[in-house]
C-alpha positions as CSV (number, residue, x, y, z in Angstrom):
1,X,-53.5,-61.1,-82.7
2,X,-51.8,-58.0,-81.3
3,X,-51.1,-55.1,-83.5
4,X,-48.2,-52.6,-83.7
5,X,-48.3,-49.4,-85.8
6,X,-44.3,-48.2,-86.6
7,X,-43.8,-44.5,-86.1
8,X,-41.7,-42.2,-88.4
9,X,-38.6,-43.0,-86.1
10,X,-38.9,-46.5,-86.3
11,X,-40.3,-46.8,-82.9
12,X,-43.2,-49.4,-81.4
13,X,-45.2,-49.5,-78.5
14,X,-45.3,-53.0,-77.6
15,X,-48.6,-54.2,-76.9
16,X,-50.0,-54.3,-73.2
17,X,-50.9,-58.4,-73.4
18,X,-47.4,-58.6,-75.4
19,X,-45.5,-57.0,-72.6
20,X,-47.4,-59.2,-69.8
21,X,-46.2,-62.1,-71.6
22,X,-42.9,-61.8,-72.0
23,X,-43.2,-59.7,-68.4
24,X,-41.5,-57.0,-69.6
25,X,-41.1,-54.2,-67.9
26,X,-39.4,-50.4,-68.0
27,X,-35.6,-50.4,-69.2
28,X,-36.1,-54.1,-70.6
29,X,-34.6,-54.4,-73.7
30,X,-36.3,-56.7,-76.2
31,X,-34.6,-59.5,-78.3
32,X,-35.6,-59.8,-82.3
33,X,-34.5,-62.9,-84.2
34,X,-35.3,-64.9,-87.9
35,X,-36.3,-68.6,-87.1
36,X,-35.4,-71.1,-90.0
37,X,-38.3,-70.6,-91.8
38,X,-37.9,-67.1,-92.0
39,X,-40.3,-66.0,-88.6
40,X,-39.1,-63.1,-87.0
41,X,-39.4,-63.9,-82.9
42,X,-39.5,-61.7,-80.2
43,X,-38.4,-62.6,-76.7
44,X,-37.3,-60.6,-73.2
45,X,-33.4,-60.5,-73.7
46,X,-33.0,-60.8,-70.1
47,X,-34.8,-63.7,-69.8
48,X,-33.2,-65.3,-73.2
49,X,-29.9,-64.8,-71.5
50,X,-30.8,-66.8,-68.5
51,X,-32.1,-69.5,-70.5
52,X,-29.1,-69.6,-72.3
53,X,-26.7,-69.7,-69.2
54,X,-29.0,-72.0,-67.7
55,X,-28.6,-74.7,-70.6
56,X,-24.7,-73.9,-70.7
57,X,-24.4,-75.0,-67.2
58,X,-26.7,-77.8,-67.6
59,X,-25.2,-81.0,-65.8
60,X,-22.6,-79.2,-64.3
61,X,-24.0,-79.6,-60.6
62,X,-23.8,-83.2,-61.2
63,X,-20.5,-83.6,-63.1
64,X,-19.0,-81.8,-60.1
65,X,-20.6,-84.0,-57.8
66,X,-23.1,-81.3,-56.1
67,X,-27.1,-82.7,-55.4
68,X,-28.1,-79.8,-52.8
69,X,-28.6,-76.1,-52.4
70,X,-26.1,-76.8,-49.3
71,X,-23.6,-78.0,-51.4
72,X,-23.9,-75.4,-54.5
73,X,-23.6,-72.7,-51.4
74,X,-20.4,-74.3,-49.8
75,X,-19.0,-74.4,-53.3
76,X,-19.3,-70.7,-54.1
77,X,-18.6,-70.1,-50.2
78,X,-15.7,-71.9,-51.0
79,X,-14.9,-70.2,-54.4
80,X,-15.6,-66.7,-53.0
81,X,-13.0,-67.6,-50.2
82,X,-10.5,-68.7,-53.0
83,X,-11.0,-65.4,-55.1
84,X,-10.2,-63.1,-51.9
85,X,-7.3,-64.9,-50.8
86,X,-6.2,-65.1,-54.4
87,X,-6.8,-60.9,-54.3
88,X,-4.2,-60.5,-51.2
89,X,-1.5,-62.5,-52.8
């Protein structure tokens, strides 16, 4: 168990093993949220938001028809080529 004391601005140092865990570093900003059962959860936000963008996209590669790293980078090779001819119209 880690403990936390809260100073008179409502500040906390995070824990050293806390931050190795959720690898936070400097700058990082830090995600609070209730569970169901009324558990407050903390979590990097950083890495919550890639989580979350990773299971929007899930299945998307293979809806699209793309199996390979080559084909995901001729795909944005391809969209990136679309966007700047798109931007000299």
């Amino acid at each position: 168990m880690n403990l936390a004391k809260v100073s008179a601005r409502g500040q906390i140092t995070v824990p050293l093993e806390i931050r190795r865990m959720l690898k936070l570093k400097s700058g990082d900003k830090i995600l609070f949220f209730q569970t169901h059962g009324g558990e407050i959860v903390v979590s990097n936000a950083s890495t919550a938001a890639i989580q979350r963008a990773q299971e929007a996209f899930a299945g998307a590669a293979e809806d699209m028809g793309v199996h390979s790293e080559d084909e995901v980078q001729a795909l944005v090779d391809e969209l990136r080529c679309g966007v700047r001819y798109a931007d000299t119209d």
